[in-house]
C-alpha atoms as an extended CHARMM CRD file, in Angstrom:
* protein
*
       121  EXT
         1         1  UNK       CA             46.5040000000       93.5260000000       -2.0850000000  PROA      1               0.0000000000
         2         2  UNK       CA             47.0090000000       89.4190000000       -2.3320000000  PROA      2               0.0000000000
         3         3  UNK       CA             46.4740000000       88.2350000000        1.4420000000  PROA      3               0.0000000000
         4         4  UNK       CA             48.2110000000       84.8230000000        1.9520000000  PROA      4               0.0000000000
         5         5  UNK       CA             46.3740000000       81.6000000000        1.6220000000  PROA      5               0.0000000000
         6         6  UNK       CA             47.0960000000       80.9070000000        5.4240000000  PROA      6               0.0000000000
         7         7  UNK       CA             45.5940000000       84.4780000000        6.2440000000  PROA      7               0.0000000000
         8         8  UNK       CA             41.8930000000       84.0490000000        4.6060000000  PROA      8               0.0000000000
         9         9  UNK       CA             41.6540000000       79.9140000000        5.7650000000  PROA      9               0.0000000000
        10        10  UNK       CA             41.8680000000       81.5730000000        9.2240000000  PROA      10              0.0000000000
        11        11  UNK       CA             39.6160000000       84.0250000000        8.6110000000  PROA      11              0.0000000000
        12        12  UNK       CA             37.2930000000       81.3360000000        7.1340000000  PROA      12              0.0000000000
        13        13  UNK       CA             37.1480000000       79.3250000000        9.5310000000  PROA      13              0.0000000000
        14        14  UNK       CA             36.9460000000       82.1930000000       12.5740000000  PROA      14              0.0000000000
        15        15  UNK       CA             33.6510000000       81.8350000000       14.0870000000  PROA      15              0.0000000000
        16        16  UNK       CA             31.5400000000       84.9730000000       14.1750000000  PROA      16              0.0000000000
        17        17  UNK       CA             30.3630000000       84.4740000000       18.0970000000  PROA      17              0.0000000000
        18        18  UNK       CA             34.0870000000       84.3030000000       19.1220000000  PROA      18              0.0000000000
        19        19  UNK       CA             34.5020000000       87.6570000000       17.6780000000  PROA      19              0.0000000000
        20        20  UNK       CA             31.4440000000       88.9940000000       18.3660000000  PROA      20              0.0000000000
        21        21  UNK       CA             31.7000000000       90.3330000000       21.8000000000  PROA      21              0.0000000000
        22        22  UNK       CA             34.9610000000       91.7260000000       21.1190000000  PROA      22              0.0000000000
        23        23  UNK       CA             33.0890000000       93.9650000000       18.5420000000  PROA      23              0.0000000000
        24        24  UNK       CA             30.6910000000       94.9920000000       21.2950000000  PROA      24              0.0000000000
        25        25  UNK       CA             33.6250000000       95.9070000000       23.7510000000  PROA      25              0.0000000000
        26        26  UNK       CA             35.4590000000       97.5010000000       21.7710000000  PROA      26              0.0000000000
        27        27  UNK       CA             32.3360000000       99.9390000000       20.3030000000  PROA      27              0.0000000000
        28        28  UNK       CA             30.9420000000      100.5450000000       24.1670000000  PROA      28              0.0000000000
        29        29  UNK       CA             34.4030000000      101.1610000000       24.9630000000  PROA      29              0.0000000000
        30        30  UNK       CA             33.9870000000      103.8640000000       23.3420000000  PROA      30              0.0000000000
        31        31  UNK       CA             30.8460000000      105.3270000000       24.3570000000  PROA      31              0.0000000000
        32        32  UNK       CA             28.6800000000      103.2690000000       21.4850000000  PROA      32              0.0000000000
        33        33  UNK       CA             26.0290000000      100.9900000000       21.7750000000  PROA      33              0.0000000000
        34        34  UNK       CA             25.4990000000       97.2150000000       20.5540000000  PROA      34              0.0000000000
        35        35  UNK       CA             22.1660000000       98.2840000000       19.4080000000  PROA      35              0.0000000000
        36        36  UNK       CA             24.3170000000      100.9180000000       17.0220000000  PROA      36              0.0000000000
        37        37  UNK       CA             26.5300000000       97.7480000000       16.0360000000  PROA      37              0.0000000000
        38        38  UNK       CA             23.9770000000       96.1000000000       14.9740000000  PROA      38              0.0000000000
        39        39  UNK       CA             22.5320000000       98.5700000000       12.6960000000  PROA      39              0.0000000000
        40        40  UNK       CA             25.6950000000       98.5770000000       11.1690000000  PROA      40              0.0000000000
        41        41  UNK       CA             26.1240000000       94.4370000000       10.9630000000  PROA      41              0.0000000000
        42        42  UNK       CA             22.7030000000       94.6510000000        9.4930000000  PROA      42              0.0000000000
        43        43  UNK       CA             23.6700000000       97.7740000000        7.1340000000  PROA      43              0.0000000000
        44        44  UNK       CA             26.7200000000       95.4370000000        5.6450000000  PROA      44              0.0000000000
        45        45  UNK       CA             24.9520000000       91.6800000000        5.6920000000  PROA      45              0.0000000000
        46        46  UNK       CA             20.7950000000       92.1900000000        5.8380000000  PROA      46              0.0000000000
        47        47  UNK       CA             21.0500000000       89.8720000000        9.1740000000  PROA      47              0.0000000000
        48        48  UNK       CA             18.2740000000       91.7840000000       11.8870000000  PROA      48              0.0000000000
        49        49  UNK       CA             19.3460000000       91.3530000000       15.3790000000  PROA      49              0.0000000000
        50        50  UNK       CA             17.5640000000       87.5240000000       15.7120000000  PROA      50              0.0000000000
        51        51  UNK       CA             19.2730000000       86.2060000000       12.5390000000  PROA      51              0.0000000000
        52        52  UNK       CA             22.7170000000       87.5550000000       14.0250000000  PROA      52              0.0000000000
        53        53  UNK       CA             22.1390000000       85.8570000000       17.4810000000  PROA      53              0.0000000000
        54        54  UNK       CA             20.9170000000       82.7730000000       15.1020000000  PROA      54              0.0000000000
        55        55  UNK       CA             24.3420000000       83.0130000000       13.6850000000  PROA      55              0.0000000000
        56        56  UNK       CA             25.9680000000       82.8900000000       16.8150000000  PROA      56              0.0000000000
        57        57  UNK       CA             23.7970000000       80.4100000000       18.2350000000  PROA      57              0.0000000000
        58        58  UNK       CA             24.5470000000       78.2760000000       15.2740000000  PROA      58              0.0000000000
        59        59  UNK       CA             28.7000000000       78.7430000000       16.0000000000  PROA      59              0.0000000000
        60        60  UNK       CA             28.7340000000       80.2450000000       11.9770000000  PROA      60              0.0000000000
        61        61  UNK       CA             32.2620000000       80.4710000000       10.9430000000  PROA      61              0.0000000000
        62        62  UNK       CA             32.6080000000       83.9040000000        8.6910000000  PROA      62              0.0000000000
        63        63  UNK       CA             32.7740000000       81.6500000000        6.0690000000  PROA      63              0.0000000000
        64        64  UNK       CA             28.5100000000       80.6600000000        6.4260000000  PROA      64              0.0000000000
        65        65  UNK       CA             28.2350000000       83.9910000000        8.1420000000  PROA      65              0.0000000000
        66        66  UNK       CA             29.1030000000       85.5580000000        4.5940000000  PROA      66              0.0000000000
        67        67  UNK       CA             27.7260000000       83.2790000000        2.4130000000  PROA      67              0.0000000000
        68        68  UNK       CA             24.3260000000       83.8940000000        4.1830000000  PROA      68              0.0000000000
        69        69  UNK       CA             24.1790000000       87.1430000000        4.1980000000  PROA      69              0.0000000000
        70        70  UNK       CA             22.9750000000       89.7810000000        1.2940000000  PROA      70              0.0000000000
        71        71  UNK       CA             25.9920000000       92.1580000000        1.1380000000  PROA      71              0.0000000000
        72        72  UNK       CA             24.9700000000       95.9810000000        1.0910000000  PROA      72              0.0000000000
        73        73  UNK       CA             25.4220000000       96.7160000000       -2.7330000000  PROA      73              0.0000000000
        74        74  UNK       CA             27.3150000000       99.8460000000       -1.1310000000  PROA      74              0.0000000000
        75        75  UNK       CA             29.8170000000       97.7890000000        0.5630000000  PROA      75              0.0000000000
        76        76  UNK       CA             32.2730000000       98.6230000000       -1.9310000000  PROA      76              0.0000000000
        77        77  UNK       CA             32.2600000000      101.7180000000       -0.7370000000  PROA      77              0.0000000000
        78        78  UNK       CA             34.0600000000      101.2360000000        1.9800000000  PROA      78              0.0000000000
        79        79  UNK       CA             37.7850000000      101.8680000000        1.9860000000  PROA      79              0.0000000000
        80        80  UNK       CA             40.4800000000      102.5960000000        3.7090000000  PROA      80              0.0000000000
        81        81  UNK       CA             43.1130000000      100.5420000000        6.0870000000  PROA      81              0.0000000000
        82        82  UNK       CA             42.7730000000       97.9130000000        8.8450000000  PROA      82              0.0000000000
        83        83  UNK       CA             44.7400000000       95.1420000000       10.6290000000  PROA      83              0.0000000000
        84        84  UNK       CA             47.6490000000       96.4840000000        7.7040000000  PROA      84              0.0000000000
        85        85  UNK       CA             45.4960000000       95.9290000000        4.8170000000  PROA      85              0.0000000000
        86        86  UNK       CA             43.5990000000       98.6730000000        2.0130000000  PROA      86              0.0000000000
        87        87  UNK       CA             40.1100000000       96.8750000000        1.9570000000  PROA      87              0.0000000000
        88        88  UNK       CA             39.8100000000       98.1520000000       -1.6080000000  PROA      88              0.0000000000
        89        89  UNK       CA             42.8200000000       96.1310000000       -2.1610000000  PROA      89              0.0000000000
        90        90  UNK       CA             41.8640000000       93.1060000000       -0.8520000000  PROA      90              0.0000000000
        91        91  UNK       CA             41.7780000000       90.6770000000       -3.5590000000  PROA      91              0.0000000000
        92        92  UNK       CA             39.9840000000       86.9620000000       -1.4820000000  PROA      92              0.0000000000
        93        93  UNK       CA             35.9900000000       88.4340000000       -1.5630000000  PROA      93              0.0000000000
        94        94  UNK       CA             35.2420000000       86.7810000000        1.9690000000  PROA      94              0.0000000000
        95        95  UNK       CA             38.7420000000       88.3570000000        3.4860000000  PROA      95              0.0000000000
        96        96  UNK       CA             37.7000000000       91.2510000000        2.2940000000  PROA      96              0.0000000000
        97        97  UNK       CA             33.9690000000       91.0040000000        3.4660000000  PROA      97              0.0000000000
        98        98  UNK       CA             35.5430000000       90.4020000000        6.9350000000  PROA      98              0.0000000000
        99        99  UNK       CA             37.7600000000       93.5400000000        7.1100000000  PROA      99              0.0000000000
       100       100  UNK       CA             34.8730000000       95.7130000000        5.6050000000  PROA      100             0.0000000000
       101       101  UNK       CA             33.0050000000       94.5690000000        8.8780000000  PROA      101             0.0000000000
       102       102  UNK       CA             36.3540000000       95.0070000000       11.0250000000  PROA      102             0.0000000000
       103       103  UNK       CA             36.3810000000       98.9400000000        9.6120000000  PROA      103             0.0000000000
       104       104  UNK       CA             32.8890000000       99.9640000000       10.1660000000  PROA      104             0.0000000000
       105       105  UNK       CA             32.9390000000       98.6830000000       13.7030000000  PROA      105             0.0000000000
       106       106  UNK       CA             36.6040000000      100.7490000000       13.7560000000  PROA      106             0.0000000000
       107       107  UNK       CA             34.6520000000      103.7660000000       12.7610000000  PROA      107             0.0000000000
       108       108  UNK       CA             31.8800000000      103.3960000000       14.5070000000  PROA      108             0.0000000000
       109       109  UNK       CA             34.5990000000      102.7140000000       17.7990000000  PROA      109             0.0000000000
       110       110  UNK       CA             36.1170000000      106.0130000000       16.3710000000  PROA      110             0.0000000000
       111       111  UNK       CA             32.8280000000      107.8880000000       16.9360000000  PROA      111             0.0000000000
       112       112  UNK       CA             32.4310000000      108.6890000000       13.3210000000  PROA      112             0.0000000000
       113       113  UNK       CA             28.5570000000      109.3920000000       12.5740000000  PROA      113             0.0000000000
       114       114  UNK       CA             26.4570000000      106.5300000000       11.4900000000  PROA      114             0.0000000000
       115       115  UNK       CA             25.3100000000      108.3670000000        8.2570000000  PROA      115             0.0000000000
       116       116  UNK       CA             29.4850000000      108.6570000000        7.7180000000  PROA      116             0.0000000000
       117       117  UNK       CA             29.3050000000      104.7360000000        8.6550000000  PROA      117             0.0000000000
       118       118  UNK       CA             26.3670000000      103.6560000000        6.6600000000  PROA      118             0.0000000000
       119       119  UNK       CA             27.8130000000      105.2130000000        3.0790000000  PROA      119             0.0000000000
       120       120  UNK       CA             25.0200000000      105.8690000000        0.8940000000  PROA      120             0.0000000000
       121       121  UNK       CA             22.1390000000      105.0900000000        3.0780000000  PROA      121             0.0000000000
C-alpha cells in the first residue's frame, strides 16, 4: 500500500516524546503497564528503558528514533491493519516502522498476550 508523500514527511518529522505518553494511556487504559510497553518498544527497536527516555529527552523525531534503533529481525512479522493501513503493505520502510510500533501497542491495549505480541521471541 503506497502512503502519500505528505503522510510519511509527517510521520518523519513526529517526535517520539509527543506520542509517547499517548502510548502509555492508551495501554494502562486498558489495564497494561508502561513497564509491559516498554518490553515491547524494546522487542521492536533494541532501545532499554534509559535509551528510550534518552530519545525523548533528546525530542527524536521517528525519523532518528528509527534510524537509531536495531529493528527486531522479526518485525516483519507483524501484520495486520491500523490507522486504515495493512502494515505488510506499507511500501515507505520508516512509515511502516511507525505503524508496526502503533499495532503492537494496539495489541498489547487489546490485551493480547505478550508472547502473541513479541512474535517469535
Amino acid at each position: 500500500m503506497n502512503t502519500t508523500n505528505t503522510h510519511n514527511e509527517r510521520i518523519a518529522k513526529m517526535i517520539f516524546g509527543s506520542v509517547y505518553p499517548m502510548y502509555v494511556k492508551k495501554v494502562e487504559a486498558k489495564g497494561r503497564t508502561e513497564k509491559e510497553l516498554l518490553e515491547v518498544i524494546n522487542w521492536l527497536t533494541g532501545f532499554n528503558e534509559e535509551q528510550v527516555r534518552d530519545q525523548i529527552a533528546q525530542k527524536a523525531t521517528f525519523k532518528i528514533f528509527f534510524e537509531k534503533a536495531t529493528l527486531n529481525p522479526d518485525a516483519g512479522l507483524i501484520t495486520g491493519v491500523i490507522c486504515g493501513y495493512r502494515v505488510e503493505e506499507i511500501q515507505n520502510p520508516l512509515t511502516q516502522q511507525a505503524r508496526y510500533l502503533d499495532k503492537l501497542v494496539d495489541e498489547l491495549a487489546k490485551g493480547r498476550k505478550m508472547e502473541k505480541i513479541l512474535r517469535g521471541s
